[in-house]
Each structure stands twice: as C-alpha cells, then as structure tokens.
N, C-alpha and C positions, 0 to 999 in steps of 0.2 A: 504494500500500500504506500502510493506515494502520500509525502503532506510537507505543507508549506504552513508560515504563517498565514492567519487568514487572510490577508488582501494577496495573496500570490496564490490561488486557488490550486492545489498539485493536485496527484491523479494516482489513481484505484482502479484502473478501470478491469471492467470483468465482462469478459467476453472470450468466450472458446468456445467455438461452434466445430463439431468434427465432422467433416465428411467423409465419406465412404467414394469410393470412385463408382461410375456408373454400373448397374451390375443386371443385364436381363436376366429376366426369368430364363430365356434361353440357355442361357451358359452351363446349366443344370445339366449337364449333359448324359446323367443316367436316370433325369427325372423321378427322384425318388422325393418323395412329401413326406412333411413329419403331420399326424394325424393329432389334432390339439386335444383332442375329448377322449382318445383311444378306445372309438365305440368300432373302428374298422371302418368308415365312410368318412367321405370329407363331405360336410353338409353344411349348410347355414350358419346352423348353430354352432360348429365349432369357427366359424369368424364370429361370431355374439361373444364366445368366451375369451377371444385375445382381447377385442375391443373393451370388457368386463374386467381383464384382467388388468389394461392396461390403464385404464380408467381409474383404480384402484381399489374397484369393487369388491374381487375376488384375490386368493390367495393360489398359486398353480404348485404340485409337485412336478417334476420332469420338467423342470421349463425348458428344456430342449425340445420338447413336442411342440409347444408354440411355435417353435420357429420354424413356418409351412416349408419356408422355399430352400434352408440350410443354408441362408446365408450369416449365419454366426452374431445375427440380432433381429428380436423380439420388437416388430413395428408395425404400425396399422395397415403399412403395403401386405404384412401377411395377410392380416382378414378381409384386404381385397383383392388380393390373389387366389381369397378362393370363393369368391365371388365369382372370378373368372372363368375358375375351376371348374362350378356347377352351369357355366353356361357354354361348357365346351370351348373355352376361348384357350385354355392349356393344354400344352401334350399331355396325355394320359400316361400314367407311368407306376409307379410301385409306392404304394401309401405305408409308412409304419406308424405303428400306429400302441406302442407299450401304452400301460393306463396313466393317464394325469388328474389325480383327485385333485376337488378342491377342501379350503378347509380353511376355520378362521384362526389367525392367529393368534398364540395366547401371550406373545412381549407386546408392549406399548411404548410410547411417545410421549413428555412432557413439553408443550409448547407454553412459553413466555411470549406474551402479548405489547409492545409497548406503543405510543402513540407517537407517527411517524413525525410530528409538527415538531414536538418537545423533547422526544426522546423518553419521555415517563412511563415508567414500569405500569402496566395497568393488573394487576396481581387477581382480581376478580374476573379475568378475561382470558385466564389460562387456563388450560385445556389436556386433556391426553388423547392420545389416538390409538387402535391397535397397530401392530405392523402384521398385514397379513399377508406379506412374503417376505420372509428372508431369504435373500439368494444362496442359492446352494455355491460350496466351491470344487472343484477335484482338488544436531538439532534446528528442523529448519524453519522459515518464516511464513509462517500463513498467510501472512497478508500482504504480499509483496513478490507475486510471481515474475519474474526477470532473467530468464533463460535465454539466450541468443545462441544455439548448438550450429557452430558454423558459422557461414554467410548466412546472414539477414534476406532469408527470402519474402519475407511481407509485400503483398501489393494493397491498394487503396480498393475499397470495394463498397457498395452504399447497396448491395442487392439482397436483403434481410431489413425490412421496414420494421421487424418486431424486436430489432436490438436497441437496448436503450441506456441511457448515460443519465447514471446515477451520483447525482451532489451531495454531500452531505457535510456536518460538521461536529466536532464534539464542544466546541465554544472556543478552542484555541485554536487549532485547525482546521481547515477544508479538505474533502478528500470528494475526490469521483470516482465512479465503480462503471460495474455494467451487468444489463440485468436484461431479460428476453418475458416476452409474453407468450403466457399460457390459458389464458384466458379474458375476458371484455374487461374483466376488472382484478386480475392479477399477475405481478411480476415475479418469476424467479430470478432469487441470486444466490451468493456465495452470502455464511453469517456474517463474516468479517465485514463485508458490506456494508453492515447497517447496525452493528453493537459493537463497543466497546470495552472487548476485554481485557484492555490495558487500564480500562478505571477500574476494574473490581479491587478491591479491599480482601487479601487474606483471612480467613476466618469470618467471613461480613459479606456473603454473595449476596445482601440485601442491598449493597450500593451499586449492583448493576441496573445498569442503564443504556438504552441506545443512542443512536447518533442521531441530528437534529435533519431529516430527511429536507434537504431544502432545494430541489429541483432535482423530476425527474424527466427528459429530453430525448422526446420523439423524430424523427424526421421519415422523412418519404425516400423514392429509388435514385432521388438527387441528392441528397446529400443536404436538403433542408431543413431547417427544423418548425415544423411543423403543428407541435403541440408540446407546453410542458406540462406533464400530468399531476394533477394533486395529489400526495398519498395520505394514508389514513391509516394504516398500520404496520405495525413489522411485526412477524413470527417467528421465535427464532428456537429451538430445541433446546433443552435445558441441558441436556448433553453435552451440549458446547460450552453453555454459560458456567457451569458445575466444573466444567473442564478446563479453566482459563489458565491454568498453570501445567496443563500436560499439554504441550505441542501436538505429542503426536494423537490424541484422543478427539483435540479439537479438529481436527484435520480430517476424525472421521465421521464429523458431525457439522462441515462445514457449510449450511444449506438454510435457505431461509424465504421468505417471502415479501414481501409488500404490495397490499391491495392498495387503491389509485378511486377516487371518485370518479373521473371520464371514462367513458366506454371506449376501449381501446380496439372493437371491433373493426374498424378501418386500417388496420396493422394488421403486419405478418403475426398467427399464432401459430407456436410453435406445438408438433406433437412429443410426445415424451415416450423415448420407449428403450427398451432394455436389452443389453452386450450380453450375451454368455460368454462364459471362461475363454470358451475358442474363437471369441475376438480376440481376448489378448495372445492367447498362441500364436494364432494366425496374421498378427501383426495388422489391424483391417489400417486400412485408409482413414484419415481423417482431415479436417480442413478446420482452421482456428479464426472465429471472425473477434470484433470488436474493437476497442481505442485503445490502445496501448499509449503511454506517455512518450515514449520513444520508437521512432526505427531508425535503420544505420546509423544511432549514434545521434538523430536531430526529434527534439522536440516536436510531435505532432498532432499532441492533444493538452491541452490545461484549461483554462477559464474562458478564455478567447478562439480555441481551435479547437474544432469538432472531424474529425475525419476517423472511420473506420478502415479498418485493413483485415484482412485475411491470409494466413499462412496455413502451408501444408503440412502433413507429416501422418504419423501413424501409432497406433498404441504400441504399447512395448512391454515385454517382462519386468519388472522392478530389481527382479535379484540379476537383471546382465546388468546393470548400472550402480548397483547399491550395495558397497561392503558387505561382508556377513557380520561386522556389527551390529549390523541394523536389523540383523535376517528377523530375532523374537520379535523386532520393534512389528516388523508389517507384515509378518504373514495372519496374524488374526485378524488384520484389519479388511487382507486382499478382497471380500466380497464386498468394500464398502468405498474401497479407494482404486482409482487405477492410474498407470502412468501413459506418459508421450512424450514426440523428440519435437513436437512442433515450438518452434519460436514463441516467445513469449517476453511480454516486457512491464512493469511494475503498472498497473491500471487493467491489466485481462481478468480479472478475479470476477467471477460471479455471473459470467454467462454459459452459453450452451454449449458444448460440448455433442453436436450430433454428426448425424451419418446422412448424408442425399443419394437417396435410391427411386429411379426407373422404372417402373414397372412394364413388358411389356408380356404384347401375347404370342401363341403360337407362330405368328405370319411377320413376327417382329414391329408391331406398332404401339408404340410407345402412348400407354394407355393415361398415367400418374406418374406427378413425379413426389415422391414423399421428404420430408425434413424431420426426421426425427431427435430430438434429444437422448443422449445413452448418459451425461453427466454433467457436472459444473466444474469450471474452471476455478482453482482453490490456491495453488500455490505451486515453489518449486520446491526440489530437494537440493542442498547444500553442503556437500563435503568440506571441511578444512576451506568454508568459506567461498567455493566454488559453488557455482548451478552447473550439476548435474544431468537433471531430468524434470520435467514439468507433470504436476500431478492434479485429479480430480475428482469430486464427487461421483460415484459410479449408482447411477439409477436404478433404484430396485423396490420392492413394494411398499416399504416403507416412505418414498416420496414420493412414488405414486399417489399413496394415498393421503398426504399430508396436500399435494399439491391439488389433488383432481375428484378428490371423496371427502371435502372437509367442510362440514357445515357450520364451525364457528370464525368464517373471516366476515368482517364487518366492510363498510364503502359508503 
C-alpha cells in the first residue's frame, strides 16, 4: 500500500484480473464431460447446480465434476456449455460422471461491519455466515504488492468498465486501492483496502477501525470517469481483524466488501468462479488489470492520474519460489491463497484476479465470451527483502457466499 501525507494522495491500488488465454470447447479433443450431479446424464439441472453453487447457495463434494469442459476452473461458461450440450450444439463424447453430494457447511464467518463515511465500527451490524465449501486440496507485506519479475510488460488498457479506484484515508494518510463489481450495489476488494490494521491496539481489538472511504471512481471503455460512487459500508472478516499481528493469517483472510448507494448496473459485472488444484499445476494463463502507482519505473497513477494497465503471466507453484522455510508457513493455507509471476506494482491490491474464456460450438462459432473471477489481488512474497512472487485470494465457497448469498449488506 502506497501513502503519502495527505495532500500528496499515494496509491493502493488493487486490481489483478487473470486471464486465461482463449480456450474452445473444441480443443477437448477426446470430449470427455465431467457430469456435475453424477446422476449419468448431462441435463439442465446439472447447469442449475454450478450456477447454485457458484452463487453461493450450495456446498459441492468432487468439485472437479463441476468443471463440465476440464478446463481446470469452475465458471458459468460450464453451465452454458451444457446448455449447448442439450441442444446438440456439442460433440457428443464420454460423460463421467463419480457422485457430487451437496451439503451445508458446519464452519462459519464473522463479519465486522463499519460505516464507509467515518470508518466506525458499527458492532450491532455484525454478522456470521456458514462457509458451505471449503475447497478440497491434493515475513511479507500485505499491503503493498510491488513485484516487477523481469521486464515490465504492462500495457495501458481501459477495457473492464467494472474496475474501480478506491480512495481512502485513515486521517493522516490517503491511500487508493482497486476494487471490481459484483453486483448493482457491490464492490469486491482486498481487506487491507478498506481497514486499518496498523491502528489496532494489542490486547484492545476494540480500537479497530476502518479507513474513511472517501471516493470510489468509475469510468467507461475510454478511460473516463464517469461516476464517483457513494459507499455505505465495509465488510471485513474478523479473521483478518483478530489477525492483525500474524502476516501470514491475515493474508488468508484478505477479502472484503463495500456496498455503494448508485446502481452500478451500467458497469462491467464481474462473474466469480473457482481454480481447482490443477490450475495451479497446470500453470493456467492469467492477465493482471488495474492502476498500479508505477510502471517502468514512472508514476502512473496518484491523485491527478487515472490510467489502468494490464499484465500477463500465469499461476504458479509457491514451493518452486518459496524457501522451505516457509514450507509449515503455507501449505495449510494452499486452498485459501495462490501464487503468480504477473507484474505487479504497490496500488494492485484488491481487484480481480480472473480467467477470459470463449465458448464455442461444435462448427467452431464463438457463442460467449465469459470473465470470470478465480481470486483477489492481496500482496507479494518477500525474501531477505526481495519480491519474489505475487500472491492472492483464491475463491472458494466461503466468498462465494459472503459475496453473492448475503443478506445483511445494507445501501
């Protein structure tokens, strides 16, 4: 996280969109289907149950069976892939189809409420939630992602209208972030975003407090800005707030919200959907958007300058980067955090992290093009002071449901 004193407005910004390179249906090329419901048929209902699940509704065993087309994540191009399916628009091919129960989760969620105007705790406004997926599996700075691995491949790109450039202040400070819409009236980002865990008080988590949300900035496919939205609260998981002294705990709980009084419906919204293991094996493709404070070295975002950019790169294993000192640190976190080599510069914290997938049909005609979210943009890892490798929030039932099955956000 950058900061300045406050009349030099510095930068946070948080924006990691991953994409995926284009990938037809075609390429399947022994057209085998994973069968979501494992009743033996690909039928309706099993697209009702990804969309259910990805909603946050449901809870899935096997989530590898959601993922129709085996492309190594879990998105709503599945459950209209087999829309296509049923109307013969797919090659017909070999369905598996093991069983995937559902089932409600028995861990939960404590969510901290504060009001985005003042930053004040609103304590009667907190909440819990279950988590009804936990994803199955087979000291550095959270707030201040600044990785440049290489040349500096970043270009400028304004083509995601639901990215957004988050201001904020703790009263000494200004900071900007970056945060993606998920819905008419809410934002996801990274917590660091939007709380303040460098005020808490040891032994006194009573003086946590968030940051003073003081503009959140819209713009269209030009590069305008177009609306600045009002917000009205932040949600932030007590996980992190309870965790303000363990780096690495907070890091797995680095995930937050703020609802916005305007209908953000004339914006890109973004869908949210979920990596199995064998993305990270398989290394998928990914693409990094949002405002970074710098590229090659110059100033490109602060108070005065608004410009998005986007870099490429791809997930990665943690332990080909990460001493085996660290190994205890992150292998119980692996279903909650994942890594990438995409460039990154202090202000990427708190956006999307997704995959852009094609859909087509049997005759090769590009039916959908989907945007998925698989994670948020959180931090880097730092050796002996060096960056590493760039890490992030990995999307799994638990923020499904916090983000898209939650009935206590206010607007």
């Amino acid at each position: 996280m950058f900061k300045t004193k406050k009349k030099i407005l510095c930068s946070i910004i948080a924006l990691i969109i991953a994409v995926t390179v284009s990938i037809p249906l075609i390429a399947n090329a022994l057209n085998i289907y994973n069968d979501p419901n494992g009743d033996g048929d690909i039928l309706l209902n099993d697209s009702v149950l990804i969309t259910q699940y990805l909603g946050g509704v449901v809870s899935v065993n096997n989530l590898e069976k959601l993922d129709f087309d085996n492309d190594d994540i879990i998105s709503m191009a599945d459950a209209y892939e087999i829309q296509l399916y049923n109307l013969g628009l797919l090659n017909p091919g070999t369905i598996y189809s093991p069983s995937a129960s559902t089932y409600n989760g028995l861990s939960s969620e404590t969510y901290h409420v504060f009001d985005a105007s003042t930053g004040d705790y609103l304590p009667y406004n907190s909440y819990s939630l279950f988590d009804f997926n936990p994803i199955p599996n087979n000291t550095n700075e959270p707030d201040a992602p600044d990785a440049v691995i290489g040349n500096d491949g970043r270009i400028p790109s304004w083509d995601k209208s639901g990215i957004v450039k988050i201001i904020s202040t703790d009263g000494v400070y200004n900071y900007y972030g970056t945060g993606f819409v998920i819905a008419p009236h809410i934002i996801a980002t990274a917590a660091h975003c939007v709380f303040d865990y460098d005020a808490i008080i040891p032994d006194n988590l009573s003086s946590q407090k968030g940051y003073v949300i003081s503009n959140i900035r819209l713009f269209n496919n030009n590069g305008v800005n177009t609306l600045n939205a009002t917000p009205v609260e932040c949600h932030v998981p007590w996980s992190y707030i309870s965790s303000a002294f363990d780096r690495l705990k907070v890091n797995a709980y680095d995930y937050a919200l703020i609802s916005v009084e305007e209908d953000l419906s004339d914006y890109m919204c973004f869908n949210l959907g979920v990596a199995l293991d064998s993305a990270v094996t398989n290394e998928t493709d990914i693409t990094i958007s949002g405002f970074p404070g710098t590229v090659n070295g110059n100033t490109v975002n602060n108070s005065y300058l608004d410009q998005m950019y986007l870099g490429t790169g791809s997930l990665v294993e943690w332990s080909d980067y990460i001493s085996a000192y660290y190994y205890n640190l992150f292998q119980y976190n692996d279903d909650r955090m994942f890594f990438y080599d995409v460039d990154t510069s202090g202000g990427n914290s708190g956006g999307p992290i997704y995959v852009t997938k094609h859909v087509y049909d049997k005759n090769g005609n590009n039916h959908q093009v989907y945007y998925d979210v698989i994670g948020i943009c959180t931090a880097e890892f730092t050796e002996y002071g060096i960056g590493v490798v760039n890490m992030g929030m990995r999307m799994n039932g638990e923020l499904l449901r916090f983000y898209l099955d939650n009935n206590n956000i206010n607007w």
